[in-house]
Steps between C-alpha positions, in 0.01 A plus 500: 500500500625275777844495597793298409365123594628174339239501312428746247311829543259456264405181649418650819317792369278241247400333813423788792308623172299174468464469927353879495257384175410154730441703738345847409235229271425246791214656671363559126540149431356403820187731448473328166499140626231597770255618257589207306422250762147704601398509155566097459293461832217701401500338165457176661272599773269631185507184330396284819240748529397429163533101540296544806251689309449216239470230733228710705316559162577065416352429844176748460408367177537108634257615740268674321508174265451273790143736617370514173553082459320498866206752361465254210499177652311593837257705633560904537504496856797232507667667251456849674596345812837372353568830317453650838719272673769553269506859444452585877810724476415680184259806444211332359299437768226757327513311201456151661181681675372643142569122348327331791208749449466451085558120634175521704274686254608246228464178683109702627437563082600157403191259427474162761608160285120350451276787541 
């Protein structure tokens, strides 16, 4: 117990008590609010990634709808030169080669208008 103040004993002993729990506790607390913070970031970092994701997968399938309206309304070599054009980045350049090759042998099979 403290000694003789104005204000009561107990009152002082109640709060050293309460300074020593603030402060034993703090770096707990602290610890606790750090992984709370890194867990709200990664949370967040996850669902951009997933946003980003979807709007890669939006923008593929636009332009896989815009080839296959060029293969339809035009010939195979403008449409394979479009796809090619458009997907320069992606890995498909083997499959643009197997497409322009089917593209060949088909437009070769097909019967001349007239004969």
């Amino acid at each position: 117990m403290a000694d003789k103040t104005e204000v009561n004993s107990q009152i002082t002993d109640a709060v050293t008590q309460v300074n020593e729990t603030v402060i034993g506790s703090s770096a707990a607390l602290a610890r606790a609010m750090a992984d709370q913070v890194m867990a709200q970031a990664i949370g967040l970092a996850l669902q951009n990634a997933v946003a980003q994701q979807q709007q890669l997968y939006i923008l593929r399938n636009a332009v896989t709808t815009a080839a296959t309206r060029a293969i339809l309304d035009a010939s195979p070599e403008e449409a394979l030169r479009f796809a090619s054009e458009v997907l320069k980045t992606d890995d498909i350049e083997q499959t643009l080669e197997r497409l322009s090759a089917l593209a060949k042998g088909t437009a070769a099979e097909k019967p001349k208008k007239g004969k």
